[in-house]
Each structure stands twice: as structure tokens, then as C-alpha cells.
C-alpha positions as CSV (number, residue, x, y, z in Angstrom):
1,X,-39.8,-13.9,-0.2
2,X,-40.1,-10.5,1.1
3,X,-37.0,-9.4,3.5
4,X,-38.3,-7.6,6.8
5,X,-37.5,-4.2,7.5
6,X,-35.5,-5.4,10.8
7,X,-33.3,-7.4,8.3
8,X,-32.8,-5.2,5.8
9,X,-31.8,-2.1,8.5
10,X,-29.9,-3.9,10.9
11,X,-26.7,-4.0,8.2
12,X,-26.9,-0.5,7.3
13,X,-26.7,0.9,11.0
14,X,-23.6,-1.6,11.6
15,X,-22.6,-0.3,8.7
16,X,-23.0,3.3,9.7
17,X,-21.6,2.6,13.1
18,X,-18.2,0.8,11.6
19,X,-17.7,3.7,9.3
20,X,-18.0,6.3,12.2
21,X,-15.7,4.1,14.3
22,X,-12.6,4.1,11.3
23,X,-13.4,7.3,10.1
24,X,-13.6,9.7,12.9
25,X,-9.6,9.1,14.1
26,X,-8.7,10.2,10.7
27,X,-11.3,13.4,10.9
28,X,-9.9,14.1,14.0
29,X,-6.6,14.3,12.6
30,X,-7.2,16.4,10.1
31,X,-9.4,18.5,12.2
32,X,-6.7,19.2,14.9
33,X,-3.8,19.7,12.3
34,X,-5.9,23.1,11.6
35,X,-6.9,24.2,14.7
36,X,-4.7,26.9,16.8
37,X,-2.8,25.8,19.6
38,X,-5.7,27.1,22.1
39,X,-8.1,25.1,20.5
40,X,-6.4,21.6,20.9
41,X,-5.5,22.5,24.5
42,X,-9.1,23.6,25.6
43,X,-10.8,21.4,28.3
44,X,-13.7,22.1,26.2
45,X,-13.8,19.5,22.9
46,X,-13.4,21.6,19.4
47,X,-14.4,19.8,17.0
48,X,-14.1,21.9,13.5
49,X,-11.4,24.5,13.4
50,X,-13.4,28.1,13.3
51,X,-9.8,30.2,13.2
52,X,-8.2,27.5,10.9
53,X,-4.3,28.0,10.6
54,X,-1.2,26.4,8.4
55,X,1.4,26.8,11.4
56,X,1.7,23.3,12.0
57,X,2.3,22.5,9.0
58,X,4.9,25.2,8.1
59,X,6.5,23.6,11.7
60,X,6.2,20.1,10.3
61,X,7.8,20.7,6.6
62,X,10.7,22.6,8.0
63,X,12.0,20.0,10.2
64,X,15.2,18.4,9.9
65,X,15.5,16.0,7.0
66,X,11.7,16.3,5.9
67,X,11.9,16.5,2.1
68,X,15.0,14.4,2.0
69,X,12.8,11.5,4.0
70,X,9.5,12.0,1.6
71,X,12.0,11.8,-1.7
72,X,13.3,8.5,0.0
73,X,9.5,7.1,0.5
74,X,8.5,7.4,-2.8
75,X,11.6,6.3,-4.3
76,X,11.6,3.0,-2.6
77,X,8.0,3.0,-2.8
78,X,7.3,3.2,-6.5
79,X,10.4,1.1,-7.8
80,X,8.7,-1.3,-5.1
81,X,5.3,-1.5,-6.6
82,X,6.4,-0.9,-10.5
83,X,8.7,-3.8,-10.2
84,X,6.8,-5.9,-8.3
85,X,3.8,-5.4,-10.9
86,X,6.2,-6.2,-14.1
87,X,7.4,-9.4,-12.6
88,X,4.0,-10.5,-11.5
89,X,2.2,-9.7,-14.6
90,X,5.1,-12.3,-16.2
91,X,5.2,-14.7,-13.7
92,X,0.6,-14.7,-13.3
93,X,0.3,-15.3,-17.1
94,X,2.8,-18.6,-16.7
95,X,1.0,-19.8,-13.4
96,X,-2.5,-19.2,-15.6
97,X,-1.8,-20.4,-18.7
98,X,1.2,-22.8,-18.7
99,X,1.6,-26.6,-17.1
100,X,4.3,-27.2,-16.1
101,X,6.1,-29.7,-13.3
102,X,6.1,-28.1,-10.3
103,X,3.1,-25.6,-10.5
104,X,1.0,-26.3,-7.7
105,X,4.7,-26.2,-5.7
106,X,5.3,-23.2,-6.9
107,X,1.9,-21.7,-5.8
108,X,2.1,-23.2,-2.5
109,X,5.1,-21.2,-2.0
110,X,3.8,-18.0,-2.7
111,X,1.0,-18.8,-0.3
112,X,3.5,-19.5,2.4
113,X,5.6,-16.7,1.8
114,X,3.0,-14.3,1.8
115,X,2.0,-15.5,5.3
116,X,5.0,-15.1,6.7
117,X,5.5,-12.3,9.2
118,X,8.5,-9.5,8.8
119,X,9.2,-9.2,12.1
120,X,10.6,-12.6,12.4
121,X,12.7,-12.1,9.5
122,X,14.5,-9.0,10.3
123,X,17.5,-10.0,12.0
124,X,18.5,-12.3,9.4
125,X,17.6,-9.5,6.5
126,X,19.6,-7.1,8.7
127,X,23.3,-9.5,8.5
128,X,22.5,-10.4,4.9
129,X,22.4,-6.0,4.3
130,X,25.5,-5.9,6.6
131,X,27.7,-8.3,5.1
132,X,26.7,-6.8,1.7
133,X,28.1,-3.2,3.2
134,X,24.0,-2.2,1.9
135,X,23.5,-0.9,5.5
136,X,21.8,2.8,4.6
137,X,21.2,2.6,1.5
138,X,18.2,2.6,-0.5
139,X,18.9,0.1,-2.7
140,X,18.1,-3.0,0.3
141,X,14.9,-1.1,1.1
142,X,13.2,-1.7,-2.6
143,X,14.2,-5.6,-2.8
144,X,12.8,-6.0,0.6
145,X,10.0,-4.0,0.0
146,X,9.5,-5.7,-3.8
147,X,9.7,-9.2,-2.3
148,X,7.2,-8.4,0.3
149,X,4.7,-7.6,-2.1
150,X,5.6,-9.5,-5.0
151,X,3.4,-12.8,-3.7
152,X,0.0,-11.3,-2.9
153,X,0.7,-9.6,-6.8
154,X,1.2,-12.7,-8.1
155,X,-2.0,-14.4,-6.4
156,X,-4.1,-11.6,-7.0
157,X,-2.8,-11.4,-11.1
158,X,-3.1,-15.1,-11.8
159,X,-6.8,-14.6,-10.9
160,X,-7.6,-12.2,-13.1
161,X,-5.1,-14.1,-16.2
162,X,-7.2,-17.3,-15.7
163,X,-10.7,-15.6,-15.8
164,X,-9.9,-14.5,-19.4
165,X,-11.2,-16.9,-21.4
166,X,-8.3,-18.9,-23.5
167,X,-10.7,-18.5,-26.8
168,X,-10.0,-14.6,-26.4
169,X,-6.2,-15.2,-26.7
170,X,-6.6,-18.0,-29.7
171,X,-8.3,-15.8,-31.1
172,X,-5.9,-13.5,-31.7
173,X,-2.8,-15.8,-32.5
174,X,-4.9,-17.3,-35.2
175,X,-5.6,-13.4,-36.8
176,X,-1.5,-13.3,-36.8
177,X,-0.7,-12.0,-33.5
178,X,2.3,-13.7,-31.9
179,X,1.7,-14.5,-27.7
180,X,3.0,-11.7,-26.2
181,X,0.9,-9.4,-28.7
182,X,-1.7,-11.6,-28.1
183,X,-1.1,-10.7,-24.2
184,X,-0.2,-7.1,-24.5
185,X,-4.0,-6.3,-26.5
186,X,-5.6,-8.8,-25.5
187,X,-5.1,-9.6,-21.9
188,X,-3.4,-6.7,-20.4
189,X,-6.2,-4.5,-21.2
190,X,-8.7,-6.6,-18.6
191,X,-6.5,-6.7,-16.0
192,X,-6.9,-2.9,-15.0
193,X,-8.7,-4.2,-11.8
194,X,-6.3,-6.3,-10.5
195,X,-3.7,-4.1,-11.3
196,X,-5.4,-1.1,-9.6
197,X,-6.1,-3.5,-6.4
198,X,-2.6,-4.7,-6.2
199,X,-0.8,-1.5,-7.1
200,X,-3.0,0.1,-4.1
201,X,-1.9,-2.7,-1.5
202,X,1.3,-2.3,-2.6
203,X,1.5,1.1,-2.2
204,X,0.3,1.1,1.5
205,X,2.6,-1.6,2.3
206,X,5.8,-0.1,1.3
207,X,5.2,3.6,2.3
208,X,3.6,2.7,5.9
209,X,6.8,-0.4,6.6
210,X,8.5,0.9,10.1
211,X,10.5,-2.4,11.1
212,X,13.0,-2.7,8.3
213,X,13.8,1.1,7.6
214,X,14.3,1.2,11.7
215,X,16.7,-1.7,11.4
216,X,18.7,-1.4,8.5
217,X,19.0,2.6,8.1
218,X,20.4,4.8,10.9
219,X,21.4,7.4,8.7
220,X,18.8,10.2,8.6
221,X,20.2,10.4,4.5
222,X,18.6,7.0,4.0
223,X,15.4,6.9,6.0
224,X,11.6,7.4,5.3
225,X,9.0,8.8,7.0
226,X,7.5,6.0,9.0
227,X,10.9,6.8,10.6
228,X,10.8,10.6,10.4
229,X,7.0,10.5,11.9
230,X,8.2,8.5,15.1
231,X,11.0,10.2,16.1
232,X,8.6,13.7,15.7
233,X,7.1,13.5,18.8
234,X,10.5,13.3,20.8
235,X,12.3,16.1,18.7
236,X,8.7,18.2,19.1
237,X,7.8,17.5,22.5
238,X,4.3,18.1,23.4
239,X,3.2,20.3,20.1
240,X,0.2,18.2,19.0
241,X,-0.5,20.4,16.7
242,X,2.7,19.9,14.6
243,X,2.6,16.1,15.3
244,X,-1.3,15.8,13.8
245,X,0.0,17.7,11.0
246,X,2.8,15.6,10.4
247,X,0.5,12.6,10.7
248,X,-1.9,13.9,8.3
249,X,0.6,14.7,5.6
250,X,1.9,11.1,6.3
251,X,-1.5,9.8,5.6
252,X,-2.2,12.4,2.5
253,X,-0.6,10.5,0.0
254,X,-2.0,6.9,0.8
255,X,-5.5,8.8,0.9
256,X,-4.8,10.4,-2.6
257,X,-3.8,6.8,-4.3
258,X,-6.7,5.4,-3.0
259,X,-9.5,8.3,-4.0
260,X,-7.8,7.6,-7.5
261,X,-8.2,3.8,-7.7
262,X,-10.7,3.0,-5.8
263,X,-13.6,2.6,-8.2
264,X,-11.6,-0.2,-9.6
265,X,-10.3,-1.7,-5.8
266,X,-13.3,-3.4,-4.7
267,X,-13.6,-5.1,-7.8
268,X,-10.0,-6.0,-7.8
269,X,-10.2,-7.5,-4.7
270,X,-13.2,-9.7,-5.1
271,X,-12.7,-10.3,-8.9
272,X,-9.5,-11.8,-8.5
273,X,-10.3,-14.7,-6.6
274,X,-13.2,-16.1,-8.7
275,X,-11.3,-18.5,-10.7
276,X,-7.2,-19.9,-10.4
């Protein structure tokens, strides 16, 4: 049966519509992170930068504690998502492929934790960091950060684990290879997807968290730059400039991660779920 042209252009143009409604807050970001000073303050709109200029961006790396605030985001942020993806990628091939008492517990559990908001956890996270004299330091940051994204990992990995077909891995354990070879060429390999989807939520997650960085470090020595990026405005004042460069260097490395992976994301996402 023959679609209609009403039905097959209606999509599209919410489609189109969406994409200028997420996409031009982030252009306009960029855009005014270039222009002069002038230019952002004109009554009339300017909307490319014709006398582009890196000011703002000289202004925004040169404040106080800048580089100090990035090296703590990415530290926390990749021993986050790196350890989060070992223990998943142990803890998915059990859920997948062993039976055992207890599983469908276990799963359950993930489920629920993964549902469970921060914010109502904080003060409790904040007395357990205190009594452990962990207040600014790094080191309560990761956990925090690992734990928050170990259960989607997990979810999202066991997916993928149980879609391999079990002949694939008897295969190779009858040609000699013990199980974790058998996992390591076998396995492994076709779980690039999920690995690239999870690794990319992860990513987000960790570098963007505000609440528990605000809570447990108050020392600018251990702070990252959700923090940093907040208190800009107030050390800055009204120099918009400066703040939308600040904001778009905050943004640039999300965006980077994401252009890398994301021909395998989508599939990642939706692959995942097709059989558990």
C-alpha cells in the first residue's frame, strides 16, 4: 500500500523543526563566543560573527584555577567510565550466560538503582565522604561517579552478551580456546556498539554531574568544571562573551566524543535491548 505524501512529509518537517529547536542554542553559543563585544550588545540580532575574535576565550582559559578544574574532569571522568566498562563487561557476560540463584534479583536491582535519583542521595553520600576524611578529594568523585553509571553499563552490556549466539562461543572452546579466550575473540569483538553507546552516556554523565562536586568539594584544588562554569558568571559579571566561551569549551569535549562514536551510538542504543 502506497503511503501518501502528507504521511510521508509530516515526520520529516517535525523532524526538521525539533532539530532547529536543540540545535540553534548550541549555534548560538558558539556563534556569540566569536563575536566582539559590540556585536553581542547590539539591539540589532548578529547572527554570524563577520569580525570574528579569540578574546573571550583568551579571558576564559586564564581564569583562576581553569586548567587545574579541566585536569580534575577528565581524571574523574575517564577512571569513571574505564572502570565502570571493565566491571560491566564481567558482570554482563555472567548475567547473560550463567544461571544462577538470585539472577532475576540481581537484575531487578540494577533496574532500581538506575532509577534512583542523585539528589536524594547526596546528603547521605556527603557524611559517608566526611566521616571517611575524603571531603576534596578526587578519589570519592570516581566511585560516585563509577556507581552512577555502572547499572545502565551493565543493562545495556548484557543485551548485547545474550544476542551472541551461544554456538559462536562453543564453538571456540571446542577448537581449544578456554572461556575467557573464548570471550576475549569471540565476544568482545561484537560488542563495539554497546561499548561505544555506554562509554558515550557515561562520558556525559560524569563530566556534566554539578550536585555532588558542589557538595562534597569546596576546595577550588578538587573541583571540576560544572563547578568552575557556575561560579563564572559571578567572578565575570556581565561579560557574555567570556561566559559563552566558557560554555562552549565546556561543551567541546562532550561534542568531540560524540562526533567520534556516534556512527556506532544509535546502534548501541537500540541493539542492546533486543534480547536479555
Amino acid at each position: 500500500m502506497r503511503t501518501s505524501l502528507a504521511a510521508r512529509t509530516w515526520p520529516n518537517a517535525v523532524a526538521a523543526v525539533l532539530t532547529v529547536f536543540f540545535v540553534f542554542p548550541v549555534f548560538w553559543m558558539f556563534a556569540t563566543a566569536f563575536k566582539p563585544t559590540g556585536d553581542i550588545l547590539s539591539e540589532t540580532p548578529v547572527w554570524f560573527p563577520v569580525d570574528a575574535t579569540l578574546e573571550h576565550f583568551r579571558t576564559a582559559v586564564q581564569a583562576e584555577n581553569f586548567w587545574t578544574m579541566v585536569r580534575n574532569s577528565f581524571t574523574v571522568t575517564l577512571l569513571a567510565v574505564g572502570g565502570s566498562l571493565l566491571i560491566a563487561l564481567f558482570a554482563a557476560f555472567a548475567l547473560a550466560r550463567l544461571r544462577f540463584k538470585g539472577r532475576r534479583g540481581f537484575i531487578l536491582v540494577f533496574m532500581v538503582a538506575q532509577m534512583a535519583p542523585w539528589e536524594v542521595m547526596v546528603i547521605s553520600i556527603y557524611m559517608l565522604v566526611r566521616d571517611a576524611d575524603l571531603l576534596n578529594s578526587l578519589v570519592p568523585l570516581t566511585l560516585f561517579y563509577l556507581m552512577g553509571i555502572l547499572p545502565f553499563t551493565i543493562l545495556t552490556l548484557r543485551g548485547f552478551v545474550a544476542a551472541v549466539p551461544r554456538e559462536l562461543e562453543e564453538s571456540a572452546m571446542v577448537d581449544g580456546c578456554t572461556r575467557v579466550q573464548a570471550f576475549r575473540k569471540v565476544i568482545f569483538p561484537l560488542l563495539a556498539p554497546g561499548l561505544m553507546a555506554t562509554s558515550l552516556f557515561g562520558f556525559i554523565t560524569a563530566w556534566n554531574e554539578y550536585a555532588l562536586v558542589l557538595v562534597l568539594s569546596k576546595e577550588a584544588e578538587a573541583q571540576t568544571l560544572p563547578l568552575w562554569l557556575s561560579q563564572f558568571q559571578t567572578a565575570f559579571g556581565d561579560d557574555w562573551g567570556a561566559t559563552m566561551a566558557a560554555s562552549s569549551l565546556f561543551a567541546l569535549p562532550v561534542l568531540i566524543v560524540f562526533l567520534i562514536l556516534q556512527r556506532k551510538v544509535a546502534a548501541g542504543l537500540t541493539a542492546g535491548a533486543v534480547k536479555g
